[in-house]
C-alpha positions as CSV (number, residue, x, y, z in Angstrom):
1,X,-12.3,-24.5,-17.7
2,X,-13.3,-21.1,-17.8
3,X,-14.6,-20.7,-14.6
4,X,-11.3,-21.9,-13.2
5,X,-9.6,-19.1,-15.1
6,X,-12.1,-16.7,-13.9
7,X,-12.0,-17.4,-10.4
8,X,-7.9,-17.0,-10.4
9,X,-8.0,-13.6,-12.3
10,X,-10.8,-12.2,-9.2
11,X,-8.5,-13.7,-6.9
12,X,-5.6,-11.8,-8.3
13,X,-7.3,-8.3,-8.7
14,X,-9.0,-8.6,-5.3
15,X,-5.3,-9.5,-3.6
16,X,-3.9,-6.4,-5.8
17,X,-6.7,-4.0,-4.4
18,X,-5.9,-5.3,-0.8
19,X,-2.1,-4.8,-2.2
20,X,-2.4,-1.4,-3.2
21,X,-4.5,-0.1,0.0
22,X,-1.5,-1.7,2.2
23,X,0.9,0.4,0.2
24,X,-1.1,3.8,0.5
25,X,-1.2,3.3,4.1
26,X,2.5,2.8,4.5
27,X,3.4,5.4,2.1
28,X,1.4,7.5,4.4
29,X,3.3,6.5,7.8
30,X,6.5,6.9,6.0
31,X,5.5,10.5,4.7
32,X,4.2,11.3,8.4
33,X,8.1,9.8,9.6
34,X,9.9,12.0,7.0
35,X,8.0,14.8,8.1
36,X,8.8,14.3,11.7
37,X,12.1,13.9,11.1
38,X,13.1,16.6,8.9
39,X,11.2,19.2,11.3
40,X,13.4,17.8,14.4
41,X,16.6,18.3,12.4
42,X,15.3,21.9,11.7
43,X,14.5,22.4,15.8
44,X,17.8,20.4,16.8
């Protein structure tokens, strides 16, 4: 019984650390788009 419960909890951390590297890399691009954009309406 405990292994089942044990298995399910790595599951969930390992598919939260996948979760959370997704997220910095997106919150990167969108950073890197914000940045973009706010130095063309400063050329424009």
């Amino acid at each position: 019984m405990t292994t089942i419960i044990n298995k399910f909890l790595e599951g969930s951390l390992v598919s939260l650390y996948y979760l959370s590297i997704t997220l910095e890399k997106e919150i990167k691009l969108l950073n890197m788009f914000l940045k973009n954009t706010s130095l063309k309406k400063e050329l424009s």
